[in-house]
N, C-alpha and C positions, 0 to 999 in steps of 0.2 A: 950539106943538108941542114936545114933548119925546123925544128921540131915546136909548133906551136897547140898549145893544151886550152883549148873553151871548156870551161870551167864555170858550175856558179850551186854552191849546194842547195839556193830555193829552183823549185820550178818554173816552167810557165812561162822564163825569161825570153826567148828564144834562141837558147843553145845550138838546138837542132839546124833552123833555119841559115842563123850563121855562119855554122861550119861549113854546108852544101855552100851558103852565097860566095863567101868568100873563097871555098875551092874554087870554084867556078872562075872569079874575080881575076884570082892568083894564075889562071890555067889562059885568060884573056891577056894577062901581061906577061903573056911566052913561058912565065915559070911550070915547069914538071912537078907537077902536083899530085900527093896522095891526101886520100882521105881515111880516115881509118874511124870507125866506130866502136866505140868502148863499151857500149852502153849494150846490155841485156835485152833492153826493148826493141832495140834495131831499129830505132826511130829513123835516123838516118840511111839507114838498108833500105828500109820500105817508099824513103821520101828519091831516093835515085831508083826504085822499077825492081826491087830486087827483093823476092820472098823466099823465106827459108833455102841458103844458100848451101851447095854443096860441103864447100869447105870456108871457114868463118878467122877471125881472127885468133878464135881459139887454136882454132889446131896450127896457125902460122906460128904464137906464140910460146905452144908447148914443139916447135920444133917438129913437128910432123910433116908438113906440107913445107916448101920453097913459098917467099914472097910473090915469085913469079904465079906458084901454083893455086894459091892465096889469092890473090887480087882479083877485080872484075874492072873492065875498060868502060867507062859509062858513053853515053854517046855528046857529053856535054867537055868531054875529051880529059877529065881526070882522071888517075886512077881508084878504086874505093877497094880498101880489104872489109869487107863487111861481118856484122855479125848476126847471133840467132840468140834465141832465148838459151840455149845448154852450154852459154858464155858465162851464166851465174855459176857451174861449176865448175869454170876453172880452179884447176887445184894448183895454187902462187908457188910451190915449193917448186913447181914444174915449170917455169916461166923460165925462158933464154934470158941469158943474164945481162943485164943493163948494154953492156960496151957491147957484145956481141947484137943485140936488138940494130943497135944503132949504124952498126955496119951493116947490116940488112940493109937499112933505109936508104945509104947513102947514094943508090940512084936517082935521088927525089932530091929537089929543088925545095922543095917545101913540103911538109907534113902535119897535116890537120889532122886534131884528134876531138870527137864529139865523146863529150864525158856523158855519165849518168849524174843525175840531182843527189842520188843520198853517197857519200864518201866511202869509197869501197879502195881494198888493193887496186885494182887495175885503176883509180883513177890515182892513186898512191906513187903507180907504177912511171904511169907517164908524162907525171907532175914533175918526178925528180930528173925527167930526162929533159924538160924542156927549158929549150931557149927562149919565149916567152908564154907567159900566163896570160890569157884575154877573159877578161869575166865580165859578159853581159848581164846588164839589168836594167828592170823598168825602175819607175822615181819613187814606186812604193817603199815602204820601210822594209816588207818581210822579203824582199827582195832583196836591199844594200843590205840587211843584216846576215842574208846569205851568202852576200858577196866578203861581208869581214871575215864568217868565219871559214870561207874558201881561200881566204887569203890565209890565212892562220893553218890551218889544213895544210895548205902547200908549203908554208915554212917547218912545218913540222916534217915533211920530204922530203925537203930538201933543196927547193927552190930557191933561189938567195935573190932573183931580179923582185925590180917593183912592179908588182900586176897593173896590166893595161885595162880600166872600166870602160864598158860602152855603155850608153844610156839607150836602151832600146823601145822600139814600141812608142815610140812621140809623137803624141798627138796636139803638144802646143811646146812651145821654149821649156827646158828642163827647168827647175826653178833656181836660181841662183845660191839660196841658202843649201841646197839639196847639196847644190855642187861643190860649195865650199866646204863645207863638214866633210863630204866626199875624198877631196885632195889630199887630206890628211896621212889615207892609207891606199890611194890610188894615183897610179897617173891616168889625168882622164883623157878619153880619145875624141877628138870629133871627126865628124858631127856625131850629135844622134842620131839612131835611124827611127827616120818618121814613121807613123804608124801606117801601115796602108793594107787594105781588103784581101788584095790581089796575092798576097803572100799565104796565106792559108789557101788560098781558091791554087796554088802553083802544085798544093800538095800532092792532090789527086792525079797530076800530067805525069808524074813522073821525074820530073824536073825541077832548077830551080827556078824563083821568080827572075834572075838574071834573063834565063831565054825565055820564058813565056811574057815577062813586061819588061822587054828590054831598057824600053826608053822612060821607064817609073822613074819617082823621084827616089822609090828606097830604093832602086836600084842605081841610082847615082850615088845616093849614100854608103852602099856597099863597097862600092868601087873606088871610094877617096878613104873606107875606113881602111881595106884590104892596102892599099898603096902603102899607109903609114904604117900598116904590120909589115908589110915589106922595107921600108926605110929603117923600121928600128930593127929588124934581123941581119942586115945588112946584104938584105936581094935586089937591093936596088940604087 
C-alpha cells in the first residue's frame, strides 16, 4: 500500500478535484484505490453523491467501525471512506495509532487523502504517514507561498520526501521564472493541468470529470500526472 497526501494550506487550488481525478485515474490503471477525505467540509464526500454519511472516517479512525464498515463503493469503481462536518471533533488522543492505521489500509494499492486548507492534526496525521506529498497550485503567489509553508508543515510531521508541485488551473504555459524559483523547494510534475469549464460543471453529476469529459484535455492531463505519482510510489 501506498499512502499519498494532497496537501496545500492556501485554497481555491483544486485539492478537491485532484484527489477524486486522480482516484479515478489510479482505479483506470487497474490499481485498488481508496479515497479517504480529511477534510470537515466533505468537499470530496459531497463531489462522489454522498451526503451526511452513516458512518465517516471519524468513527473508522477512533476505532469504532471496521474499514470495511467505513468505506462507500462509488460507482466510478474506487473505494471512498468519507467524511461529515462532526470530523472537526475528533478528539486526536483517540486516533488508532500510526502503524496500526496502516495496516488497516494495506488492502489498498493506493491511498489518496483530500486534506483541508488550514493545518489541523488530521492533516498532521497523515502527512507523517505518507509516502508522497502532492501539493497542487495555481502561478499565483498566495498560492506557492501556501504551498512553502505546506512543505514546511509537513517536515515539521515528519515527512522527510521532496513534495511533488502540480501547477493547476492553466490557462496558458506556467511562466518560467515561476518555475525556476519554484524548483528550489519542489520537484515539479508535468504537465500542468490546463484550465478547463467542464471540471466545476462535473461537480453537480456526482462524478469526476474523468467520466463525464472523458476525452478532455485536463482529463488527459490527469492521466499522465496520476501515472508519474504512480512511477515515483513504485505502482508501476
Amino acid at each position: 500500500m501506498k499512502l499519498v497526501v494532497i496537501a496545500n494550506a492556501a485554497g481555491g487550488v483544486g485539492k478537491t478535484s485532484i484527489a477524486l481525478a486522480c482516484s479515478v485515474a489510479a482505479t483506470e490503471y487497474g490499481k485498488k484505490t481508496l479515497l479517504i477525505d480529511a477534510d470537515p467540509k466533505a468537499g470530496v464526500t459531497f463531489s462522489c453523491g454522498v451526503e451526511n454519511p452513516r458512518v465517516t472516517i471519524k468513527e473508522f479512525l477512533s476505532d469504532e467501525f471496521s474499514l470495511d464498515a467505513s468505506i462507500v463503493k462509488t460507482s466510478e469503481r474506487f473505494s471512498l471512506l468519507p467524511a461529515s462536518s462532526r470530523l472537526a471533533n475528533l478528539e486526536f488522543e483517540k486516533l488508532l495509532a500510526s502503524g496500526k492505521a496502516k495496516d488497516k489500509l494495506q488492502d489498498f494499492d493506493l491511498v489518496v487523502v483530500d486534506t483541508q486548507s488550514a493545518f489541523s492534526g488530521l492533516t498532521n496525521y497523515f502527512t507523517a504517514l505518507a509516502d508522497l506529498l502532492l501539493i497542487p497550485s495555481t502561478s499565483d503567489i498566495l498560492s506557492i507561498r501556501g504551498a512553502v509553508h505546506t512543505k514546511e508543515f509537513a517536515a515539521q510531521s515528519g515527512y522527510e520526501g521532496i513534495p511533488l508541485l502540480i501547477f493547476n488551473k492553466s490557462s496558458a504555459e506556467v511562466d518560467v521564472e515561476i518555475k525556476h524559483q519554484s524548483q528550489g523547494d519542489f520537484e515539479i510534475l508535468e504537465p500542468a493541468i490546463r484550465f478547463d469549464a467542464l471540471v466545476p460543471q462535473s461537480q453537480i453529476t456526482g462524478k469526476s470529470f474523468l467520466t463525464t469529459a472523458n476525452q478532455s484535455e485536463v482529463a488527459a492531463d490527469i492521466r499522465d500526472i496520476t501515472y508519474s505519482v504512480l512511477e515515483k510510489v513504485g505502482l508501476i
